[in-house]
gemmi code that builds the backbone of each chain (N, CA, C; Angstrom):
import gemmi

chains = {
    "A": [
        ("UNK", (17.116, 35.797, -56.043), (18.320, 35.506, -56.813), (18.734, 36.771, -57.590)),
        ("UNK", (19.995, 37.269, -57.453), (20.256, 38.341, -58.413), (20.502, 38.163, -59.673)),
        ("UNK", (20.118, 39.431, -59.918), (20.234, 38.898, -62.243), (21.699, 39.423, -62.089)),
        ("UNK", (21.712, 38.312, -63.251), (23.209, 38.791, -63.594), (23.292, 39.755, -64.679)),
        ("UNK", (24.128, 40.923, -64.557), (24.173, 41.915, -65.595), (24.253, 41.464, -66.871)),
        ("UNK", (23.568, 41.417, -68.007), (23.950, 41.430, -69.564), (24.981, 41.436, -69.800)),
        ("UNK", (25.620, 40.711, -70.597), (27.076, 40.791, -71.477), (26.822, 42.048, -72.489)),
        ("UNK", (27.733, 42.969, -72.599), (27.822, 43.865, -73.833), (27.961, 42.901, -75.323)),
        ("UNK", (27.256, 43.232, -76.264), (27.230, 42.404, -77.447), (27.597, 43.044, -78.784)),
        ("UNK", (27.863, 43.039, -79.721), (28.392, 44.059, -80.819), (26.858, 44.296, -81.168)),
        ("UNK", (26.658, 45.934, -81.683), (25.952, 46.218, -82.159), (24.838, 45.844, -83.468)),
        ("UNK", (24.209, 45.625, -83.638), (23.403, 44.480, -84.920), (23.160, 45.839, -85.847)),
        ("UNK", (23.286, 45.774, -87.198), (22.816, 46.293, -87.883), (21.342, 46.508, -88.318)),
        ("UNK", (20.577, 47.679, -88.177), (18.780, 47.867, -88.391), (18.259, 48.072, -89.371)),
        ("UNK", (17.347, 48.198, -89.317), (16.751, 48.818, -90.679), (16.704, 47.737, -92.201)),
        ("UNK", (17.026, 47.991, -92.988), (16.973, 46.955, -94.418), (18.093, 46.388, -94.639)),
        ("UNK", (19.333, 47.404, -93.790), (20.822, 46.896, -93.881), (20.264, 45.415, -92.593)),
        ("UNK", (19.770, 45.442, -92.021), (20.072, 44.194, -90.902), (19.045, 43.149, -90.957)),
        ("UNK", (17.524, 43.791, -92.434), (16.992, 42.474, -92.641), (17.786, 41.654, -93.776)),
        ("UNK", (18.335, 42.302, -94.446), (19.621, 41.566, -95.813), (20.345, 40.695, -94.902)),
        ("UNK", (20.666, 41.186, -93.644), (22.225, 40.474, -93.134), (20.994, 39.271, -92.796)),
        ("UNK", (20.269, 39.771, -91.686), (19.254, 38.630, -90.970), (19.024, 37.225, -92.182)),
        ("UNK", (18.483, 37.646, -93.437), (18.587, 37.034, -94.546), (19.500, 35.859, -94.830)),
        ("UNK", (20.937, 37.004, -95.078), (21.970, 35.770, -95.368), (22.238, 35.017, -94.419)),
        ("UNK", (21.890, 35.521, -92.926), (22.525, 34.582, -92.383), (21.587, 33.334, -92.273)),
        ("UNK", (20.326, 33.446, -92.386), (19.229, 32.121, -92.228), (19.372, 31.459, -93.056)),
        ("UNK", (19.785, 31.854, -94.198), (20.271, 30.921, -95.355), (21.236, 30.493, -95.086)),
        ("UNK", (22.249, 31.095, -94.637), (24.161, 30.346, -94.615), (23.690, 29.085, -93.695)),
        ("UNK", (23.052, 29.472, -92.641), (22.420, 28.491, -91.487), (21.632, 27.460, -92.165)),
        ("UNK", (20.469, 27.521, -92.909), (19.855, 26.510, -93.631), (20.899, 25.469, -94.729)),
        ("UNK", (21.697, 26.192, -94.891), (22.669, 25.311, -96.039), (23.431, 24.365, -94.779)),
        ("UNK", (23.929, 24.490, -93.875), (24.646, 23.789, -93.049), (24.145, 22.628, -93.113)),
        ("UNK", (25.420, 21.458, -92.682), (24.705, 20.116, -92.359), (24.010, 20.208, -91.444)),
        ("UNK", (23.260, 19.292, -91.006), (22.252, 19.319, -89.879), (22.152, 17.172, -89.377)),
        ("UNK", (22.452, 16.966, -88.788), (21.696, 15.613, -88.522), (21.137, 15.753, -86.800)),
        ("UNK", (20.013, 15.056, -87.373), (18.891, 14.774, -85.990), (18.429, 13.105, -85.650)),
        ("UNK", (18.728, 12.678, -84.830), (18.533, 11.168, -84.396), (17.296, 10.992, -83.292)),
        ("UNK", (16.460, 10.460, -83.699), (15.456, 10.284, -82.631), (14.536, 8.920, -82.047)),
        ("UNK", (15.001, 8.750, -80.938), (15.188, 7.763, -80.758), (13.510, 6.877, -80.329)),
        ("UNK", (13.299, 6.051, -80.226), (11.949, 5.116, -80.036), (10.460, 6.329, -79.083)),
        ("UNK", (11.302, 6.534, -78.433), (10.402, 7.375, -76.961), (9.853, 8.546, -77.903)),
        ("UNK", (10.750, 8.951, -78.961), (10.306, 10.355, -79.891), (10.925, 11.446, -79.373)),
        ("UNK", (12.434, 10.944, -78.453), (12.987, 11.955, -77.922), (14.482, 12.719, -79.135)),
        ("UNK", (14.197, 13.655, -79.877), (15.243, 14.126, -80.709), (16.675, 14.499, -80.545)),
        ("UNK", (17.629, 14.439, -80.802), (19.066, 14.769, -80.659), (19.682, 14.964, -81.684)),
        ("UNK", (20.106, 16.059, -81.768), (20.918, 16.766, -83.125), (22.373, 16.779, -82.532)),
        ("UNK", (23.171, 16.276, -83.653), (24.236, 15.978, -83.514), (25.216, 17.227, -84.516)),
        ("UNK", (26.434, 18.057, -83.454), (27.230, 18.867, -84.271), (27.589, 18.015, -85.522)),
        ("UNK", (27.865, 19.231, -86.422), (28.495, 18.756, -87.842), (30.043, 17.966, -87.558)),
        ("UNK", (30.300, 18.663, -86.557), (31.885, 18.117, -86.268), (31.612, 16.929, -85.672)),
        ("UNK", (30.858, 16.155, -85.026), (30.758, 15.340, -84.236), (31.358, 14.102, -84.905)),
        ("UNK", (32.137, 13.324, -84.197), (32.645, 11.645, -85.218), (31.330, 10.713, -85.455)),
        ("UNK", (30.346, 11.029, -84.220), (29.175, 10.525, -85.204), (28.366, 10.740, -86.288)),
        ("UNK", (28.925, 12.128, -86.364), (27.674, 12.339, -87.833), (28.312, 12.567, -89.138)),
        ("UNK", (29.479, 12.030, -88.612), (30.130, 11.855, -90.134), (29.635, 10.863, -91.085)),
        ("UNK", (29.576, 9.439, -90.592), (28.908, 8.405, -91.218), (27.766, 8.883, -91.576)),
        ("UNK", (26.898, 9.473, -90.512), (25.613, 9.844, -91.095), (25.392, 10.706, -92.288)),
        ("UNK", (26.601, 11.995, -92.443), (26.101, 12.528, -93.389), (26.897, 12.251, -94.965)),
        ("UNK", (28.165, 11.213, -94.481), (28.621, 10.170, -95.662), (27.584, 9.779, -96.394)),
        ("UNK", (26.654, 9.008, -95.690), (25.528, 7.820, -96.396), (24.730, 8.708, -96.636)),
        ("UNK", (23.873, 10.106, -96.491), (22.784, 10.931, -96.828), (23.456, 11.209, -97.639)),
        ("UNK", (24.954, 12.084, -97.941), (24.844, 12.491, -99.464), (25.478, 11.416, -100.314)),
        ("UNK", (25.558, 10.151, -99.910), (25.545, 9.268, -101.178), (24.479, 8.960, -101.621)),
        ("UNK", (23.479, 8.921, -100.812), (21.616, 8.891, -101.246), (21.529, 9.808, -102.031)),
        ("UNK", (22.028, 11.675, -101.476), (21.114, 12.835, -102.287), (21.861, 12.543, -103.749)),
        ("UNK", (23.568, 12.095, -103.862), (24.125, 12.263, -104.893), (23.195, 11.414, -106.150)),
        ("UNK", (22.958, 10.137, -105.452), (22.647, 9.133, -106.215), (21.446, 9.063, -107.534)),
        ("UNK", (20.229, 10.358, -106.227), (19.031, 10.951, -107.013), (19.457, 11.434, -107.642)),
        ("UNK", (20.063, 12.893, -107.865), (20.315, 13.838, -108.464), (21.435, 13.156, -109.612)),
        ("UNK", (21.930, 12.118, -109.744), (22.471, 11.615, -111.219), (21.300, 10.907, -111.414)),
        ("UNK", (20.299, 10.946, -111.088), (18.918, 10.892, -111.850), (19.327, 8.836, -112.069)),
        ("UNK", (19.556, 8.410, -111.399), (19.588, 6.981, -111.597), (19.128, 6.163, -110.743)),
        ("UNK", (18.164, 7.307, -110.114), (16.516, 6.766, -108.845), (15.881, 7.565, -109.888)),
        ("UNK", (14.310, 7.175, -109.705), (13.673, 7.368, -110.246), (12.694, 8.453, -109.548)),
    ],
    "B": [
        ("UNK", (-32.671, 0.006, -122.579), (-31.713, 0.561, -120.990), (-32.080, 0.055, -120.083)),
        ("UNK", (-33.159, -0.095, -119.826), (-33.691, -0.911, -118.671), (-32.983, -2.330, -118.135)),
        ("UNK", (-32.844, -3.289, -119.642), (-32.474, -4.606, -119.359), (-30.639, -4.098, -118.674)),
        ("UNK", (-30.255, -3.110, -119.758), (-28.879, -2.822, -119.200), (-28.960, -2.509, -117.177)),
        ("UNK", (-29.349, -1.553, -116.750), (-29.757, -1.128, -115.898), (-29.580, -2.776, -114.819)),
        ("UNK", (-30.514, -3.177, -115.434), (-30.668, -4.688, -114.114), (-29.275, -5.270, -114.428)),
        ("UNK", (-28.685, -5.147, -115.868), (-27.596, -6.001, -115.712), (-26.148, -5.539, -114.733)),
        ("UNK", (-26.628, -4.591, -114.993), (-25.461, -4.158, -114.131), (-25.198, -3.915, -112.395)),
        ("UNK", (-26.527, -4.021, -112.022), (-27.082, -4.481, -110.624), (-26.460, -6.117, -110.456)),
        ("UNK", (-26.781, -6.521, -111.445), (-26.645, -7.590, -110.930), (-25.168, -8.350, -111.098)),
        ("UNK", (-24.608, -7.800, -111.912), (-22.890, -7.730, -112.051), (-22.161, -7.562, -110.642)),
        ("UNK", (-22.681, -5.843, -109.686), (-22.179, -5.395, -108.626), (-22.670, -6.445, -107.826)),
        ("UNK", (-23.937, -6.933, -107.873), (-24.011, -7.401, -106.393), (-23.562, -8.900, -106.373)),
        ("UNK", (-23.276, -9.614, -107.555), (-22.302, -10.950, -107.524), (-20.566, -10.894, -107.363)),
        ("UNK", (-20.714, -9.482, -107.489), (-18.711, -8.880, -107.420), (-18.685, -9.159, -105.555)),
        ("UNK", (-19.614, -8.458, -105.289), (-19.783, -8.173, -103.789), (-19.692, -9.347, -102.857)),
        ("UNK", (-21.188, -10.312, -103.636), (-20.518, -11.458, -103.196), (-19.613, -12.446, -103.149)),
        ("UNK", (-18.611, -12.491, -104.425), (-17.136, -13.069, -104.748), (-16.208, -12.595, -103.464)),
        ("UNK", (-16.664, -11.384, -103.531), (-15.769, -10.765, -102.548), (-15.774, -10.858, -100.954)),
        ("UNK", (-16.680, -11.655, -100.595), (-16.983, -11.285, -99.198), (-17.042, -10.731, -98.519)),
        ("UNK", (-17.067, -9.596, -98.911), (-18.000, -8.527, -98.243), (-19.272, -8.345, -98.145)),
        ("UNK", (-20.423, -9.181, -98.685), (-21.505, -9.005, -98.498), (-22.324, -8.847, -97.267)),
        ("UNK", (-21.775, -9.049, -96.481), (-22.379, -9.015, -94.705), (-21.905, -7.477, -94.912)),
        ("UNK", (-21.210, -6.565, -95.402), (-21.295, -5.029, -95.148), (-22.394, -4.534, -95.704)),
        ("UNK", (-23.188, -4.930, -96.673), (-24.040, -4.447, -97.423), (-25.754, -4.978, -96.891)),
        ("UNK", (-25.333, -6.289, -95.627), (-27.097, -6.924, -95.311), (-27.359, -6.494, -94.063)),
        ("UNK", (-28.546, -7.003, -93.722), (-29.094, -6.287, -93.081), (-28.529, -6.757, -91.665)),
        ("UNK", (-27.717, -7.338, -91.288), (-26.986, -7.614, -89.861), (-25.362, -6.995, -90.084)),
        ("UNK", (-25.450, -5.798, -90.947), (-24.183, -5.585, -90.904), (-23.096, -4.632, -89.420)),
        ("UNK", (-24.261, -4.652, -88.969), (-24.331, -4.077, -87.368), (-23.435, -5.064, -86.659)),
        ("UNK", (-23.675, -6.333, -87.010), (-22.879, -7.268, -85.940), (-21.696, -7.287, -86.279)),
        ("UNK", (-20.879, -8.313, -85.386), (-19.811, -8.746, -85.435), (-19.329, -9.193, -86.833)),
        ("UNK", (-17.645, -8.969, -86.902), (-17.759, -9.403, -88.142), (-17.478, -10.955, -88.252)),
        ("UNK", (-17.958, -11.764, -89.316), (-17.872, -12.749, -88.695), (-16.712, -13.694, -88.791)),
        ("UNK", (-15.837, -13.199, -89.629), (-14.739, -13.782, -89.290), (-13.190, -12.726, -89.990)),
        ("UNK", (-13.314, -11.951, -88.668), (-11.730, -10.900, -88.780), (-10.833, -11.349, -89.308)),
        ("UNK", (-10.478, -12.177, -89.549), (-9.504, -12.458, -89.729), (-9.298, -12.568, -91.427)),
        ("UNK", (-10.502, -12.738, -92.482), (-10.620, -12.151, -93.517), (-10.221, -10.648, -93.916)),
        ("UNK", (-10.536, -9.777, -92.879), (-10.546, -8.497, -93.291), (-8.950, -8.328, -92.813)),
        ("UNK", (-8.402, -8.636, -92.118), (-7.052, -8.108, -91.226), (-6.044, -9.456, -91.477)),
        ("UNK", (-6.227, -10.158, -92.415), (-4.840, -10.977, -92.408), (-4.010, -10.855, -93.246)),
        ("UNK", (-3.975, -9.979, -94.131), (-2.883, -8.802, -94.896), (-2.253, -7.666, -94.556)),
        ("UNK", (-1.316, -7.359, -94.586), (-0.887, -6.089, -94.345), (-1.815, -4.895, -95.498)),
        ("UNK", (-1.689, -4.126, -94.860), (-2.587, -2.807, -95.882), (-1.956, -2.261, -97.121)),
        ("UNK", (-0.744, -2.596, -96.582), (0.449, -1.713, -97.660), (1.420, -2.994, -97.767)),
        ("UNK", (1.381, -2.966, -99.506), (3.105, -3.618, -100.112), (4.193, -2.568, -99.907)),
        ("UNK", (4.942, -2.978, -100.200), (6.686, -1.756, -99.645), (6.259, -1.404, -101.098)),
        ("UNK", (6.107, -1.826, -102.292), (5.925, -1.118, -103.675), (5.051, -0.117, -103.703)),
        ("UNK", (3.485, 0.064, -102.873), (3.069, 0.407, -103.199), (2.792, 1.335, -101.492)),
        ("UNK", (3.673, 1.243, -100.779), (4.279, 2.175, -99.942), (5.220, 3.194, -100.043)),
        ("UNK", (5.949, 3.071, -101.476), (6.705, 4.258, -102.243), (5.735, 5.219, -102.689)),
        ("UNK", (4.719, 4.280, -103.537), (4.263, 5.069, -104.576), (3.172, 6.160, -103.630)),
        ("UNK", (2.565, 5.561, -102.430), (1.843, 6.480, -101.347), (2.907, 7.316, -100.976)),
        ("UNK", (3.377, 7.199, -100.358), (4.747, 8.874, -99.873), (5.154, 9.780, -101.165)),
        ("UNK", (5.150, 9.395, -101.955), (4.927, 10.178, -103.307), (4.173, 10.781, -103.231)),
        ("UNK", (2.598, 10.066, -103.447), (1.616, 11.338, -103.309), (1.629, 11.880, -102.214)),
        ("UNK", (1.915, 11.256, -101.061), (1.741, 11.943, -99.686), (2.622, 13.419, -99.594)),
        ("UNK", (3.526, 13.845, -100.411), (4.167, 14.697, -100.470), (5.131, 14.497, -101.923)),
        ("UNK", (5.099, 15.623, -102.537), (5.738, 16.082, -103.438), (7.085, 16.856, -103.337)),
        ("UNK", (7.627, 16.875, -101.905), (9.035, 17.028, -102.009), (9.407, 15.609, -102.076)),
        ("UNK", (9.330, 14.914, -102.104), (9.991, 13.596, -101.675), (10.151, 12.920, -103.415)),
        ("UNK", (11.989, 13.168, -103.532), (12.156, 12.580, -104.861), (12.286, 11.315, -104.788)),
        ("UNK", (12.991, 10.637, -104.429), (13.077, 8.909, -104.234), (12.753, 8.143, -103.332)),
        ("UNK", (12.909, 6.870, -102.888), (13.068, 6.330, -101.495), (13.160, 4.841, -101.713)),
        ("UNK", (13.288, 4.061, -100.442), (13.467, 2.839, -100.646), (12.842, 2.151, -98.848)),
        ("UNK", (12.601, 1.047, -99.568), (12.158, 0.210, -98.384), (12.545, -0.967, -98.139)),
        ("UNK", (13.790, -1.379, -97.084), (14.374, -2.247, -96.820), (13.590, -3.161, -95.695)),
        ("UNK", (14.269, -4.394, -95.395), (13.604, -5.328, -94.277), (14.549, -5.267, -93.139)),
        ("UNK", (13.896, -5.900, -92.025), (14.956, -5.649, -90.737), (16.581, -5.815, -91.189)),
        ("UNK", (16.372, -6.650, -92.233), (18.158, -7.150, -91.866), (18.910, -6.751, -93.373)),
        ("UNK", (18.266, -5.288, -93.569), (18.800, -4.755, -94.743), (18.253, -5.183, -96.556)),
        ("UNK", (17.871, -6.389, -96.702), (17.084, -6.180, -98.316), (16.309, -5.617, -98.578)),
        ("UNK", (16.949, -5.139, -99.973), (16.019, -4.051, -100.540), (14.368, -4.581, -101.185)),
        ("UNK", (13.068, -4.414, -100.500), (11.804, -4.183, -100.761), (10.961, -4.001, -101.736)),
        ("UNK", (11.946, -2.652, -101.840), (10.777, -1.729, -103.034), (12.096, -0.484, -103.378)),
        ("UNK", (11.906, 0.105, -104.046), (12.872, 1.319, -104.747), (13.979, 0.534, -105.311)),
        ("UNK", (14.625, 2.014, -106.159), (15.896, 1.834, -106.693), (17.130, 1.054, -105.811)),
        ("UNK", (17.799, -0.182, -106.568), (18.891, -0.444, -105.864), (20.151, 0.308, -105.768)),
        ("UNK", (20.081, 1.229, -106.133), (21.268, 1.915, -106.164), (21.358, 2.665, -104.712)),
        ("UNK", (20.426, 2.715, -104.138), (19.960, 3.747, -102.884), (19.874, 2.896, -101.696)),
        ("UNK", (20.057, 1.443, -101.993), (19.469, 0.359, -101.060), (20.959, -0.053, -99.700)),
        ("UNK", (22.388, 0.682, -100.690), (23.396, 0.601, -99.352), (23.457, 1.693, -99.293)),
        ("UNK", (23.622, 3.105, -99.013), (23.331, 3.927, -98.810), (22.156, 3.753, -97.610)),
        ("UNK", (20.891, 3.516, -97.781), (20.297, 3.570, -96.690), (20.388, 2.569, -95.680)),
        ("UNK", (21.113, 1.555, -96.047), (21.618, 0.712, -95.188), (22.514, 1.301, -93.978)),
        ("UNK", (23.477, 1.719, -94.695), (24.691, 2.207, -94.251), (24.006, 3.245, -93.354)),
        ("UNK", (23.464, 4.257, -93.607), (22.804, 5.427, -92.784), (21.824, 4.916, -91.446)),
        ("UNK", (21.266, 3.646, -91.162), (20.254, 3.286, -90.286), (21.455, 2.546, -89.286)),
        ("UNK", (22.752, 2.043, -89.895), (23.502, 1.058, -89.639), (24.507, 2.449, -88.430)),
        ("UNK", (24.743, 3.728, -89.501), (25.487, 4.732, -88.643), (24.807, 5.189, -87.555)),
        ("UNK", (23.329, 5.227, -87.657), (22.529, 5.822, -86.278), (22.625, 4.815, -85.141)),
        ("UNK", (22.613, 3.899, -85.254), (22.528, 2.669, -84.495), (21.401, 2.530, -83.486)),
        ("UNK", (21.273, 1.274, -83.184), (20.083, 0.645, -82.751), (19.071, 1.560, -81.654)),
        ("UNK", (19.455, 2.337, -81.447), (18.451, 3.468, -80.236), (17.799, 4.502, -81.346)),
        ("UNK", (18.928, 4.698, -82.431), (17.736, 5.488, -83.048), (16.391, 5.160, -84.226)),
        ("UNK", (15.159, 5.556, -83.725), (14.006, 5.016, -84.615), (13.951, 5.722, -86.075)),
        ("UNK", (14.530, 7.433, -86.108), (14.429, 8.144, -87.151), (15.335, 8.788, -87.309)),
        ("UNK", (16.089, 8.829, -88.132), (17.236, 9.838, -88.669), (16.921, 10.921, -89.549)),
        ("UNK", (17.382, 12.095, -89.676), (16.813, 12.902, -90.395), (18.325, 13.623, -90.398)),
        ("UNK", (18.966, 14.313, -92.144), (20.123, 14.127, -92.382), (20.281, 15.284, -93.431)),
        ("UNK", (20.043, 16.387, -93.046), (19.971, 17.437, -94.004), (21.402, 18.663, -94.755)),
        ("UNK", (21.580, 18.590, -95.882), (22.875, 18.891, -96.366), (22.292, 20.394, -97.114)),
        ("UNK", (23.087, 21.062, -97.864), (23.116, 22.348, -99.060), (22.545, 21.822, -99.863)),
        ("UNK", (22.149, 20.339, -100.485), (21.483, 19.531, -101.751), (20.709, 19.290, -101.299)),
        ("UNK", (20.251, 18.487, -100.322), (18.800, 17.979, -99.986), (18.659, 17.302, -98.547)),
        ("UNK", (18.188, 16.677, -98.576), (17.428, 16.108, -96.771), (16.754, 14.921, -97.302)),
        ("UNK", (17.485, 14.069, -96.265), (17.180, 12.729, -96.401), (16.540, 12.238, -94.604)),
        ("UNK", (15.579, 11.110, -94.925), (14.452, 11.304, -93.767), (14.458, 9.770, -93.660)),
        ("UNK", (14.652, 8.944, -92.740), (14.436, 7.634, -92.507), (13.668, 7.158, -91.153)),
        ("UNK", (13.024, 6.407, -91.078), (12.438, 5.626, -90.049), (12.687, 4.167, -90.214)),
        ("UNK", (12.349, 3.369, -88.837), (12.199, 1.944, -88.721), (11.361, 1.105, -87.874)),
        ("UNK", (10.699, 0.208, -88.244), (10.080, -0.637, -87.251), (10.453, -1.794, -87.039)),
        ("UNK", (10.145, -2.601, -86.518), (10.833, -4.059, -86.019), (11.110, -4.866, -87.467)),
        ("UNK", (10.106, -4.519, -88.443), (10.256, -5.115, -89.591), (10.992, -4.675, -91.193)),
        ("UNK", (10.573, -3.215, -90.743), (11.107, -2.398, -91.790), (11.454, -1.341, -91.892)),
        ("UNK", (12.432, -0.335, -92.624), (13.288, 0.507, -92.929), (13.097, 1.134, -94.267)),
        ("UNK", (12.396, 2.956, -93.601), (11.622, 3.626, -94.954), (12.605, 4.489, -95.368)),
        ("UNK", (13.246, 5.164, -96.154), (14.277, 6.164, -96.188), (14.031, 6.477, -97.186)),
        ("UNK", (13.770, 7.942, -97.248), (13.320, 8.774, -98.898), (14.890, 10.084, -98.912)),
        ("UNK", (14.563, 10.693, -99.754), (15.786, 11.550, -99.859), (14.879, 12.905, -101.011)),
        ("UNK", (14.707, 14.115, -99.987), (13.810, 15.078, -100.568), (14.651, 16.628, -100.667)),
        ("UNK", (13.926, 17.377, -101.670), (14.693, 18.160, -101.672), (14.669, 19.225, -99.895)),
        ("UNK", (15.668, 20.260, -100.164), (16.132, 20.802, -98.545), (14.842, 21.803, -98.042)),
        ("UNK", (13.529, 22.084, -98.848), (12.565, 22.552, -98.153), (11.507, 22.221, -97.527)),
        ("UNK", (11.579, 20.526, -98.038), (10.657, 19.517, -97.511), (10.207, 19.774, -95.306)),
        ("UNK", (9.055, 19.862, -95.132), (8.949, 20.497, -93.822), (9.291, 18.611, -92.764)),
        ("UNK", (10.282, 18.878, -92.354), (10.694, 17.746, -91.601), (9.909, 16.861, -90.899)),
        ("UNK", (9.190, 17.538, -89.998), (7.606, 16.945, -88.689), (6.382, 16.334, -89.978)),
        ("UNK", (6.750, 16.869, -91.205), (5.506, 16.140, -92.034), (5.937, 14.916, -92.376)),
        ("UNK", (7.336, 15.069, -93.092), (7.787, 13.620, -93.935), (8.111, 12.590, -92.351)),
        ("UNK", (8.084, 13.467, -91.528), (8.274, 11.914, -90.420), (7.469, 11.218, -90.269)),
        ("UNK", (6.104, 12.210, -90.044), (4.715, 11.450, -89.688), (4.343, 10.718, -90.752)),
        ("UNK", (4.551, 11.342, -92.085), (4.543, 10.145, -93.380), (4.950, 8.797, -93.092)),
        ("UNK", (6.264, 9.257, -92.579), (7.198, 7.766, -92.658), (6.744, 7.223, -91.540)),
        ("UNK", (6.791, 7.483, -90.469), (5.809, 6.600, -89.515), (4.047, 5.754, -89.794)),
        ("UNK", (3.506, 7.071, -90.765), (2.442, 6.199, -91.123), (2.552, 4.802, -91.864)),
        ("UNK", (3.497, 5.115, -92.916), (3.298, 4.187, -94.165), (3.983, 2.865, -93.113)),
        ("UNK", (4.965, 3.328, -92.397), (5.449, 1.829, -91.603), (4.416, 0.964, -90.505)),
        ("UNK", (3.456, 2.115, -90.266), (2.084, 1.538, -89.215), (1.693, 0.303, -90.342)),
        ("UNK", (1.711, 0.930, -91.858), (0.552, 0.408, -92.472), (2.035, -0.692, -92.953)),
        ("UNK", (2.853, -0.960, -93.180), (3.484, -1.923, -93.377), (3.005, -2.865, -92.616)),
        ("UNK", (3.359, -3.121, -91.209), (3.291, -3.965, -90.379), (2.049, -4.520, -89.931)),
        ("UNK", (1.055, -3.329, -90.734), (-0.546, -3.667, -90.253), (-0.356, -3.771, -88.996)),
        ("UNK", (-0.038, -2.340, -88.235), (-0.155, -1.833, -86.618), (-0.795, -0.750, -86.893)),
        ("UNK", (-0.768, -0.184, -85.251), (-1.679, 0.985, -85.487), (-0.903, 2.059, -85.724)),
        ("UNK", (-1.619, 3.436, -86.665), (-1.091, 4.397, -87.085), (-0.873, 5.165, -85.963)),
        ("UNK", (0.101, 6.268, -86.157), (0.548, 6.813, -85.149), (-0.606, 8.283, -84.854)),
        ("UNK", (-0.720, 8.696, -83.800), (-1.396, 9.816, -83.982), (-0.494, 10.706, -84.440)),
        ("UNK", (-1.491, 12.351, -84.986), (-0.707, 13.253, -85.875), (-0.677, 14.247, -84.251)),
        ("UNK", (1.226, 14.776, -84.373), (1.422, 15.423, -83.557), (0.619, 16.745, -83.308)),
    ],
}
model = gemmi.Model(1)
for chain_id, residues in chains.items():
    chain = gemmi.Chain(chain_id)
    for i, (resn, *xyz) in enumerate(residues, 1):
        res = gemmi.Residue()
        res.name, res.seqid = resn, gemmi.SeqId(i, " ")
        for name, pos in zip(("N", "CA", "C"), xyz):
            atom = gemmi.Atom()
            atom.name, atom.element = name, gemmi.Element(name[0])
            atom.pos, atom.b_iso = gemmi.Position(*pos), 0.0
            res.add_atom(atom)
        chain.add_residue(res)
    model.add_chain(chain)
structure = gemmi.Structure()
structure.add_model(model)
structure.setup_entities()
């Protein structure tokens, strides 16, 4: 089977300049919504943020996180 | 001290026998037990005191609640009890665990035929732990077997 040639990609920044960027970006990434559904078998499925299903889902999680954090769970 | 000494022998070993457990302590405790159904006709875990275990079981985990198949709230705060309704209700019936992580925190739910665990921890909580939590404490709800650790 022939390889297919590499796509040209923009250059990444090295050195301390590209562990800072590497940095922010694992964080910008960790802050994102995230939902994961997994079903009986233990088979996982993460659902885009955009998705119309994970809207409900992440409606009802931050009415949970809100709910703690006004400290009126214990 | 002495008389103390016997008294207190003899305190434990009438507790022991109130308790029925004394066939663990004689000398046929090798056999069968003799009637299982003493030891195993409770569940292991109350939903109250299935909060207060995932607590210690982990210290990211700020709240949670434990509902029944058809949504009443168990054990925890009611304020959290539609909310996690609503969230088991949005995954719908194929999914066993939801896991729902925002910029504030991460919220982690499971279910079994009987019951519905849903805690809400802060966003560094390691995900594969609080599941296996929540799968345990629901083994021990239902008094089934625990799940093995992945």
């Amino acid at each position: 089977m022939p390889r297919i040639p590499r796509k040209p990609t923009a250059p990444r920044p090295r050195g301390a300049v590209g562990a800072v960027a590497a940095g922010l970006a694992r964080r910008k990434a960790a802050r994102e919504p995230r939902v994961v559904l997994t079903d009986r078998g233990g088979h996982p499925r993460t659902l885009a943020a955009d998705d119309p299903a994970a809207a409900p889902l992440l409606e009802a999680a931050e009415r949970l996180i809100s709910a703690v954090q006004r400290g009126s769970a214990p | 001290m002495r008389l103390a000494t016997t008294q207190m022998a003899t305190v434990t070993s009438q507790a022991i026998r109130d308790s029925g457990t004394r066939w663990l302590f004689s000398p046929t405790a090798h056999e069968p037990c003799p009637d299982p159904r003493a030891v195993t006709a409770q569940p292991a875990l109350t939903p109250p005191l299935a909060l207060d275990y995932l607590r210690e079981l982990s210290a990211d985990i700020r709240a949670g609640v434990v509902l029944s198949a058809d949504g009443a709230l168990l054990a925890g705060p009611e304020e959290l009890a539609g909310a996690a309704h609503d969230l088991m209700t949005a995954a719908g019936e194929a999914a066993a665990e939801v896991h729902v992580s925002t910029a504030e925190g991460a919220v982690y739910a499971a279910r079994s035929e009987q019951h519905t665990v849903a805690v809400v921890c802060g966003r560094f909580a390691l995900p594969s732990l609080i599941r296996y939590d929540l799968r345990l404490v629901l083994a021990d709800l239902g008094g089934g077997e625990r799940p093995e650790a992945a």
